[in-house]
SERO-4910 file (N, C-alpha, C, O; in steps of 0.05 Angstrom, whole numbers):
BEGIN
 pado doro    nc1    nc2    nc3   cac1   cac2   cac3    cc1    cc2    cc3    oc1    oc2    oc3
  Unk    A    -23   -958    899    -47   -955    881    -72   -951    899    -78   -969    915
  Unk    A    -91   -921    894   -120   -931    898   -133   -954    902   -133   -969    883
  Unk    A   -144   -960    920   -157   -983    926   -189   -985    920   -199  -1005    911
  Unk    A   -204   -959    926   -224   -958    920   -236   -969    894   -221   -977    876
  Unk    A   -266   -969    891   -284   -971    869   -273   -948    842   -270   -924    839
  Unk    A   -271   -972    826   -264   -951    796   -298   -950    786   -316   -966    783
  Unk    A   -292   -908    781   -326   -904    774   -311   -886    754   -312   -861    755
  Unk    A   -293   -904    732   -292   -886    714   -314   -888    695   -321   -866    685
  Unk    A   -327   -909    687   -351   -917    673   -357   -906    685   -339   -890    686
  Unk    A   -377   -897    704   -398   -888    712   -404   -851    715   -424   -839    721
  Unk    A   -378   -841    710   -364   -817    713   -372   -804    683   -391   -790    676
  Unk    A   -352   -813    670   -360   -807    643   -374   -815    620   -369   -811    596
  Unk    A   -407   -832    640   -428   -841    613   -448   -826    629   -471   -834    623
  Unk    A   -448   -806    648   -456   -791    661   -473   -771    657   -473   -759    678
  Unk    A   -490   -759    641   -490   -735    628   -487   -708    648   -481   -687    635
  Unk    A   -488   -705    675   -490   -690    691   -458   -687    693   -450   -664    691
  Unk    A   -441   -706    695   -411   -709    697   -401   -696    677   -383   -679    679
  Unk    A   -415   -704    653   -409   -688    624   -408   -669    621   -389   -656    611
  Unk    A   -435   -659    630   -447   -626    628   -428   -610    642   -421   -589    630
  Unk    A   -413   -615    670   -400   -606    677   -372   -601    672   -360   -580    676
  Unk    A   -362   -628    658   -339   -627    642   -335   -612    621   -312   -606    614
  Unk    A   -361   -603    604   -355   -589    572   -360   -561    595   -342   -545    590
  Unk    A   -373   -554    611   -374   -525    625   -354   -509    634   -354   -485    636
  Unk    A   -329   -532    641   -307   -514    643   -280   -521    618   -255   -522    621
  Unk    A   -294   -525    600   -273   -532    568   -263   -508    567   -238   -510    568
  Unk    A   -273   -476    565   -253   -451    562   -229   -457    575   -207   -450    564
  Unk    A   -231   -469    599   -207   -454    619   -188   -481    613   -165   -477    620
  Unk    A   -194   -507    601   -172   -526    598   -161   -513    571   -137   -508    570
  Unk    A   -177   -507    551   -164   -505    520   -147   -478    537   -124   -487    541
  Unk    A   -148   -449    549   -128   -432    562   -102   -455    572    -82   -457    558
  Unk    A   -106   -473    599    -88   -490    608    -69   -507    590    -45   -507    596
  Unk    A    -75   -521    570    -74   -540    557    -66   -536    526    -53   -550    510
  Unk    A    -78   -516    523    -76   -516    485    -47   -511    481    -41   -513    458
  Unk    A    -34   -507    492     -1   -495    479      9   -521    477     27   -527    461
  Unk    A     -5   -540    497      4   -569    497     -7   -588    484      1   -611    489
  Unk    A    -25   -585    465    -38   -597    445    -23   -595    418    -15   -613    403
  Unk    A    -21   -568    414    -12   -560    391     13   -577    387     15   -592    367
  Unk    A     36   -574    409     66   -585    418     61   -614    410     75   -622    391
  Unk    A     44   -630    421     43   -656    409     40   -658    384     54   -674    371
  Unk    A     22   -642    373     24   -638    342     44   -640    324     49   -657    306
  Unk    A     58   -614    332     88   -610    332    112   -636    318    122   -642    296
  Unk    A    112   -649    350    127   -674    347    118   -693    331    130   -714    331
  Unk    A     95   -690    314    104   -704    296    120   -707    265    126   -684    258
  Unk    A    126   -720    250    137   -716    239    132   -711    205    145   -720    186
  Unk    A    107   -691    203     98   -677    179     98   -658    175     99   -642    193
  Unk    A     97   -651    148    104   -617    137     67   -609    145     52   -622    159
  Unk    A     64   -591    134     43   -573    141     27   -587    122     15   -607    130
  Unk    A     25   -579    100      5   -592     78      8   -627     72     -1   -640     54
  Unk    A     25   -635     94     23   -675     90    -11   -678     85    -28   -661     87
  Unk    A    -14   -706     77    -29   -721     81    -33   -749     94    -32   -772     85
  Unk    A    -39   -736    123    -40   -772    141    -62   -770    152    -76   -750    150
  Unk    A    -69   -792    167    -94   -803    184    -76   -817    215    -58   -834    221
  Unk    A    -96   -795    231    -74   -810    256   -102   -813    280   -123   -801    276
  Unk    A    -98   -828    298   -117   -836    320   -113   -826    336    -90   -827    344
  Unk    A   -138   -810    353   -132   -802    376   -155   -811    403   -178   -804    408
  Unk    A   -138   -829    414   -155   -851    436   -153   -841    453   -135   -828    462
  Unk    A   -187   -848    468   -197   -840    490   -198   -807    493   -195   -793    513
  Unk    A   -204   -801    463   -203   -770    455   -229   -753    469   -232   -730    461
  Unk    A   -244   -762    485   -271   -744    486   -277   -720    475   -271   -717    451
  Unk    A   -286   -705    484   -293   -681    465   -278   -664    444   -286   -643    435
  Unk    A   -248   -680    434   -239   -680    412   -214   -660    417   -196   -661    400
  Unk    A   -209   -636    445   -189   -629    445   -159   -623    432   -146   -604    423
  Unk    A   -157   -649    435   -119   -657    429   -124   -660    390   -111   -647    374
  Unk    A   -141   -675    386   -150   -679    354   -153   -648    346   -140   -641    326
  Unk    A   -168   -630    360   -168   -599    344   -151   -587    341   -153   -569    324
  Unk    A   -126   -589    355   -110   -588    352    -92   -593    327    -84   -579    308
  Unk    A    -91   -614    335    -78   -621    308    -87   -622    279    -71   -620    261
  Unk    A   -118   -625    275   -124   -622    249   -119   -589    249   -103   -586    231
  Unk    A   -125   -562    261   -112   -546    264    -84   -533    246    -78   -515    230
  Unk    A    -74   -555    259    -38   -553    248    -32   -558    220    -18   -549    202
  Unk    A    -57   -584    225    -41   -599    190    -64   -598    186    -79   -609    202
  Unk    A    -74   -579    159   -107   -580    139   -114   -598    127   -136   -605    118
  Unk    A    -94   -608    126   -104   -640    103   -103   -664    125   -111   -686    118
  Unk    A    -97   -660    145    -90   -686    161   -132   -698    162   -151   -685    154
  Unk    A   -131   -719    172   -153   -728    180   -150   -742    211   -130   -753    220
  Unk    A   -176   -738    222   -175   -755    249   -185   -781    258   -183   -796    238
  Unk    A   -195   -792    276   -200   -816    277   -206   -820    306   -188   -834    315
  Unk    A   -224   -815    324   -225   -813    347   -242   -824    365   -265   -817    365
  Unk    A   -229   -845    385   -240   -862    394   -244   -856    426   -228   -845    442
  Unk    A   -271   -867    430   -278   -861    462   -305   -887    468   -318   -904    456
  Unk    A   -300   -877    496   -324   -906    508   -352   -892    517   -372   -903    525
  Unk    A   -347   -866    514   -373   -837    523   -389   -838    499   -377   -831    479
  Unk    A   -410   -844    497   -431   -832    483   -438   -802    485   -443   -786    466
  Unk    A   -435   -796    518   -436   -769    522   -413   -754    512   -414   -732    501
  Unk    A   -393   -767    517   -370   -738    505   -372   -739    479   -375   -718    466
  Unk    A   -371   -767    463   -374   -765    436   -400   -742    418   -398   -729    397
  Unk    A   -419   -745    435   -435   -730    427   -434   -700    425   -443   -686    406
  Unk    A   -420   -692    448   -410   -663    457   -384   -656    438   -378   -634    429
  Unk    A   -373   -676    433   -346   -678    405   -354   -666    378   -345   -649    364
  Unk    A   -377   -682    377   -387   -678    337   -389   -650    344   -378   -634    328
  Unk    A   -403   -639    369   -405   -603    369   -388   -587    368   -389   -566    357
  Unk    A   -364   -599    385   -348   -578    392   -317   -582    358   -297   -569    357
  Unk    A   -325   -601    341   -305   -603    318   -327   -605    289   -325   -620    270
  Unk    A   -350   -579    297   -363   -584    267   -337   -561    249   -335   -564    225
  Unk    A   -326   -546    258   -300   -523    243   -293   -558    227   -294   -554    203
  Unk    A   -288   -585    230   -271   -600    216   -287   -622    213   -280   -645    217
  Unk    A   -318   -610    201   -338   -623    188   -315   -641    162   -295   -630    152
  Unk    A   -322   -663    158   -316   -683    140   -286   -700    144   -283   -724    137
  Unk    A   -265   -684    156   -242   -697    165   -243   -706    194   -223   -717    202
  Unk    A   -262   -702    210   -253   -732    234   -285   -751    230   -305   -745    216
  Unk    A   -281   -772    249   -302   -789    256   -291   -802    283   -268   -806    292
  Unk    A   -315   -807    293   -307   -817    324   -324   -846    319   -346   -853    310
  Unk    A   -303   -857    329   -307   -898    337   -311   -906    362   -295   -896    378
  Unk    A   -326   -921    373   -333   -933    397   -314   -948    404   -310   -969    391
  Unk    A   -297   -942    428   -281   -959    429   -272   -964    467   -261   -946    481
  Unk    A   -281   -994    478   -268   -989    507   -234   -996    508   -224  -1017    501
  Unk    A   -222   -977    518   -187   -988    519   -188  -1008    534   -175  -1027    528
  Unk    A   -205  -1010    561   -196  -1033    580   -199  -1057    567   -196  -1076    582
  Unk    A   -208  -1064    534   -213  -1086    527   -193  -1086    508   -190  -1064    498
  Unk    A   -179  -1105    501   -159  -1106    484   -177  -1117    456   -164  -1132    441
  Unk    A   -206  -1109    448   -211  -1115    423   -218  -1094    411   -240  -1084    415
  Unk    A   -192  -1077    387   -197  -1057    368   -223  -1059    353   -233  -1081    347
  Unk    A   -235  -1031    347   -259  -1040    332   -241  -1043    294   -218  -1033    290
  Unk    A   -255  -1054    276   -254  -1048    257   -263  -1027    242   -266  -1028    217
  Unk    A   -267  -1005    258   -269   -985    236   -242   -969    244   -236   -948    232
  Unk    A   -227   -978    262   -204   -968    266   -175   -983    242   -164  -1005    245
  Unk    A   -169   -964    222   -148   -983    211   -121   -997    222   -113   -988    244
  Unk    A   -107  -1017    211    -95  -1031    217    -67  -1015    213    -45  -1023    220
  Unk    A    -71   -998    204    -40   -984    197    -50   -958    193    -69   -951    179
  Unk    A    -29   -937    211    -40   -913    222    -13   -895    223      9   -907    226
  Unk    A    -13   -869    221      9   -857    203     11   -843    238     27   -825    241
  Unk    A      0   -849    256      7   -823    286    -11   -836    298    -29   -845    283
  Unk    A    -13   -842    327    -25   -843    350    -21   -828    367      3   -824    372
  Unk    A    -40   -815    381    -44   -789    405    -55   -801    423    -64   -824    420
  Unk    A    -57   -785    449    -74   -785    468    -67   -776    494    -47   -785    504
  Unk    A    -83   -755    508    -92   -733    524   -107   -741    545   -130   -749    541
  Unk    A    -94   -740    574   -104   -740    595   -126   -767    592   -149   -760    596
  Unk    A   -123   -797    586   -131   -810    590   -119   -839    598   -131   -855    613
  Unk    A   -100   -843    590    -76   -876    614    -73   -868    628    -55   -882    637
  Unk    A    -76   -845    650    -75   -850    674    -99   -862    689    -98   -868    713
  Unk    A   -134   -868    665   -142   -880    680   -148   -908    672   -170   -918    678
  Unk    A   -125   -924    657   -118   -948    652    -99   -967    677    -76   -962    686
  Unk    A   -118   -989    685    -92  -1001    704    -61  -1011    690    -57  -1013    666
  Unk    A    -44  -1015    708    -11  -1022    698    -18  -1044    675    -11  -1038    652
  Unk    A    -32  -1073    680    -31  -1085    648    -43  -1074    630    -37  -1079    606
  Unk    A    -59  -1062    635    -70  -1045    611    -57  -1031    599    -58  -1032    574
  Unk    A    -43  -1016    612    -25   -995    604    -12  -1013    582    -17  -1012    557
  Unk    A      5  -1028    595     21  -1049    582      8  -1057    552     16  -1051    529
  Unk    A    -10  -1069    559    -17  -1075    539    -22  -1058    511    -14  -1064    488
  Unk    A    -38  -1033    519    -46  -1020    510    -30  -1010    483    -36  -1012    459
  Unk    A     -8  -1000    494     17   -995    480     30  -1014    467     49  -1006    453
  Unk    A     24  -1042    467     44  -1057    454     19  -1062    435     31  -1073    416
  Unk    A    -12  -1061    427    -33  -1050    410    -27  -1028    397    -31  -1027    373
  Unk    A    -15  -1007    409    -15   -981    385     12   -985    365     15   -979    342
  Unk    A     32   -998    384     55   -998    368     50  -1018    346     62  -1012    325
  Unk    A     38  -1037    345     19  -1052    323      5  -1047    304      4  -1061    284
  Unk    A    -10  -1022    308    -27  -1006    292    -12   -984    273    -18   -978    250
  Unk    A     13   -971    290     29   -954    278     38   -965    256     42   -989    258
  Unk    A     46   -952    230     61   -953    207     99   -960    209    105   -945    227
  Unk    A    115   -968    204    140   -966    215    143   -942    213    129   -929    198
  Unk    A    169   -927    233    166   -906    231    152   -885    240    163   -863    246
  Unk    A    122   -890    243    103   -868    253    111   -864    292    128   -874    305
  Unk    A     90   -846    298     89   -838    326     72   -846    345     52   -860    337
  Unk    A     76   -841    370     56   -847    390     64   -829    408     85   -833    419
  Unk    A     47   -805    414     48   -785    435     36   -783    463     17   -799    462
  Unk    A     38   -777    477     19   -776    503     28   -757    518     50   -749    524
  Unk    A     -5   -750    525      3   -722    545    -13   -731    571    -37   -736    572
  Unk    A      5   -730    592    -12   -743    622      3   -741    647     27   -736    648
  Unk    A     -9   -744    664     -8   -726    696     13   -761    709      9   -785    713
  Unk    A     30   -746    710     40   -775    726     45   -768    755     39   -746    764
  Unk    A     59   -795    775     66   -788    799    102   -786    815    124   -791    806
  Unk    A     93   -778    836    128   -779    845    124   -800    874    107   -803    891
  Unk    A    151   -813    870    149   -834    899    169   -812    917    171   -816    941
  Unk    A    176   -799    910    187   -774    930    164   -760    940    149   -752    922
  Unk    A    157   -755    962    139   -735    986    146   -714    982    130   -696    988
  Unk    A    171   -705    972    186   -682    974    172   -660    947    160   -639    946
  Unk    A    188   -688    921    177   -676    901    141   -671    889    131   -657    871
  Unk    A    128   -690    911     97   -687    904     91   -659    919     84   -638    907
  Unk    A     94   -663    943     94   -626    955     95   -613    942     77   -597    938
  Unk    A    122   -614    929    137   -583    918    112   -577    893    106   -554    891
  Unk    A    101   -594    876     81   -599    858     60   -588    862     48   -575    844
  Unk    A     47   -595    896     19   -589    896     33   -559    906     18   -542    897
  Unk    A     48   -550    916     53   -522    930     61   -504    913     60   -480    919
  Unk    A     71   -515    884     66   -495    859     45   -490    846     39   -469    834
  Unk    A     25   -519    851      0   -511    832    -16   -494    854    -29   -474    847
  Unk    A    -15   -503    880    -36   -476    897    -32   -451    882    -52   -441    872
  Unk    A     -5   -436    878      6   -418    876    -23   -405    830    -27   -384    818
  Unk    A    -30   -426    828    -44   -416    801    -76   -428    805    -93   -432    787
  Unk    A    -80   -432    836   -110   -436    847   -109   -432    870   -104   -451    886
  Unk    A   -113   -404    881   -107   -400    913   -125   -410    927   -124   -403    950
  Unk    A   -152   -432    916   -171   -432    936   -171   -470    933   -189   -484    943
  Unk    A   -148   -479    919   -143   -504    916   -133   -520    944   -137   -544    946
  Unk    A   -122   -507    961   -114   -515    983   -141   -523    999   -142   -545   1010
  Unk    A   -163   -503   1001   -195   -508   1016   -212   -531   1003   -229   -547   1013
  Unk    A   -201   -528    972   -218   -548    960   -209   -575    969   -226   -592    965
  Unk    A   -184   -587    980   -176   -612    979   -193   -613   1007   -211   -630   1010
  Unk    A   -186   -595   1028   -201   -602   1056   -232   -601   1050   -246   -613   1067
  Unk    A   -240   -593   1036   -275   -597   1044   -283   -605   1017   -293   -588   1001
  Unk    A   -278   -633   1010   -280   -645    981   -324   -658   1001   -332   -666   1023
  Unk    A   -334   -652    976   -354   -671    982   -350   -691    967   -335   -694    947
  Unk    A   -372   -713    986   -372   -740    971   -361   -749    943   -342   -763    937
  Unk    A   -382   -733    929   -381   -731    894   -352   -724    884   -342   -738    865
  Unk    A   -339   -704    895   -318   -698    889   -303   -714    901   -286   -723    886
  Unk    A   -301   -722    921   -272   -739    928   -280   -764    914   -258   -772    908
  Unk    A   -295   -779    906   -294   -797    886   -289   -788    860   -277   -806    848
  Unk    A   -294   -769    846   -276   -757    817   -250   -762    825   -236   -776    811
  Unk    A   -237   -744    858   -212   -752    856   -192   -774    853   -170   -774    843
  Unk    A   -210   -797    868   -195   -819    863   -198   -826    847   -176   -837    842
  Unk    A   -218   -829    823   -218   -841    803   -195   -824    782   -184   -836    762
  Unk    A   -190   -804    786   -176   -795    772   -143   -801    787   -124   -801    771
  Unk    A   -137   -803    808   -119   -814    820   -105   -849    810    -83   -858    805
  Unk    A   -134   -858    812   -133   -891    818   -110   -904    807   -100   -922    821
  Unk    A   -101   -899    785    -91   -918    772    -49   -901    760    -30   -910    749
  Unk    A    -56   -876    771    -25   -864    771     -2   -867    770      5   -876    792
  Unk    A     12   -866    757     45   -885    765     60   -868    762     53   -848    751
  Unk    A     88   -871    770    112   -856    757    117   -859    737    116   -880    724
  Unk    A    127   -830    725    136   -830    692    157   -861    681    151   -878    664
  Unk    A    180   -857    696    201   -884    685    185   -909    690    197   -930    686
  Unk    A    160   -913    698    149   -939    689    138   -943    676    134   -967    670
  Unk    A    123   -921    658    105   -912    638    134   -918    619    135   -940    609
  Unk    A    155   -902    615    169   -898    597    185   -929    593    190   -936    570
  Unk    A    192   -949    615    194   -982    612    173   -986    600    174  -1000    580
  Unk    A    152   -977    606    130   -995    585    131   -988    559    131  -1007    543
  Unk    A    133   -968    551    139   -968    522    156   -989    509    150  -1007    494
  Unk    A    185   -977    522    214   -986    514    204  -1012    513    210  -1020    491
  Unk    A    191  -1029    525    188  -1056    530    170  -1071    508    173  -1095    502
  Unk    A    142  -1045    491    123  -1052    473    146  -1056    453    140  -1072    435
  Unk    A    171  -1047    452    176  -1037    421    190  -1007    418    208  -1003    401
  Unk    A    185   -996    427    185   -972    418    219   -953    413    239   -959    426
  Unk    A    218   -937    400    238   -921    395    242   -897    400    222   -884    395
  Unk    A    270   -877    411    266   -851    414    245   -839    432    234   -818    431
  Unk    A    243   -863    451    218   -860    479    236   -833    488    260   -837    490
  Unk    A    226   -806    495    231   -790    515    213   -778    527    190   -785    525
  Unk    A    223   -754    542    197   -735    558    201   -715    546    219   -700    555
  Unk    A    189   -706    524    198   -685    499    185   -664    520    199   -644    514
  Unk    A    169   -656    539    154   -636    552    146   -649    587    141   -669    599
  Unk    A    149   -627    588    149   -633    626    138   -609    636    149   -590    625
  Unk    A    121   -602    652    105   -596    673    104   -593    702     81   -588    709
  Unk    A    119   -594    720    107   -609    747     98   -631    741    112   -638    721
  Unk    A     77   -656    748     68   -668    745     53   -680    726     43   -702    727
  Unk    A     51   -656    701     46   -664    675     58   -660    646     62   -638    634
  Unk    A     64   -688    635     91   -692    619     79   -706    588     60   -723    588
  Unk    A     91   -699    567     85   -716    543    110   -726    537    129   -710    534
  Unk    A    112   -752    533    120   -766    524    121   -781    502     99   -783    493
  Unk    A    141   -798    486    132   -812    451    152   -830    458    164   -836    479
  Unk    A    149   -838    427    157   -868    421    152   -871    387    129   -869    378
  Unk    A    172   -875    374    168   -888    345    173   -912    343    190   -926    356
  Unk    A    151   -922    317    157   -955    314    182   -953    302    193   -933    293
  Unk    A    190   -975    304    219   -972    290    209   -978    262    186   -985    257
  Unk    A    234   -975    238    225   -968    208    227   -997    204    222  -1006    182
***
């Protein structure tokens, strides 16, 4: 594990960090959206259902557009610790004016707000437990599977690691291959940036420990429904 200073607070209540983050949103929704939708997917509603599902540590609402997207009647529920992303959120999901609302919420604290309900038909979430430490993680999940309905879901889409050298190589030597100037960028990181990196590093694990943690909250039908190189979604249903 990273050893350094965690500046994920300080990263993303940022507005300059922000500004920069919503500046390159075209090129993730290109990267990413086939994999939003896919989580959608797995869950388990017809098109015209009617559910309410949470999507934590959602910032600018991504993985949620998605899915309200999919299902028209669905509603969202979307929780973050950014004032700044939240704010950049209400913009980027006025198309789903009246079906979501965003809740203040820090994960590293195990106290749900109450405007989050107690029983919840889907839980999501997109590129954000990787920057939860291991009890958190832990914990975290044995909270959603709590919140879930019997039966309902818990999805996640996130960058995990390999304890193979072999297989992390082969990873970064495919992704050069779709950023040819990614190899220069790791050698001449400035300051600013090699601290994004680690913070986005810090807290990484391998997938089968992520996937014990579920199995361990509770959970059911834990697999790696989608795989990547290094980035994989994974679920889990409460049991009925």
């Amino acid at each position: 594990m990273n050893q350094s200073k965690d500046t994920n607070a300080a990263i993303w209540k940022s507005d300059e960090a922000v500004q920069n983050w919503t500046s390159t949103a075209a090129e993730r929704e290109r990267q990413r959206g086939a994999q939003w939708r896919f989580m959608g997917e797995l869950l388990p509603f017809g098109e015209q259902d009617v559910f309410t599902f949470l999507d934590l540590g959602a910032g600018t609402g991504a993985a949620a557009a998605g899915i309200l997207s999919l299902y028209p009647r669905s509603t969202a529920i979307l929780a973050d610790f950014s004032p700044q992303m939240m704010d950049e959120g209400q913009r980027e999901l006025m198309p789903f004016a009246g079906r979501f609302q965003y809740v203040e919420f820090d994960m590293l604290k195990g106290d749900w707000p109450a405007a989050i309900p107690t029983t919840l038909d889907a839980v999501v979430s997109s590129m954000c437990i990787h920057h939860m430490p291991d009890d958190r993680k832990q914990g975290l999940f044995a909270e959603i599977l709590e919140h879930l309905a019997p039966g309902a879901w818990y999805v996640n889409y996130d960058p995990v690691t390999s304890a193979d050298p072999l297989v992390a190589a082969t990873w970064e030597r495919r992704n050069d291959r779709d950023d040819p100037a990614a190899a220069s960028k790791r050698l001449n990181r400035t300051p600013e940036d090699q601290s994004r990196y680690e913070n986005h590093v810090r807290y990484m694990i391998p997938l089968e420990q992520q996937l014990d943690y579920l199995r361990s909250a509770g959970f059911q039908g834990v697999d790696v429904y989608w795989k990547q190189l290094e980035n994989v979604i994974y679920a889990g249903r409460r049991p009925v």
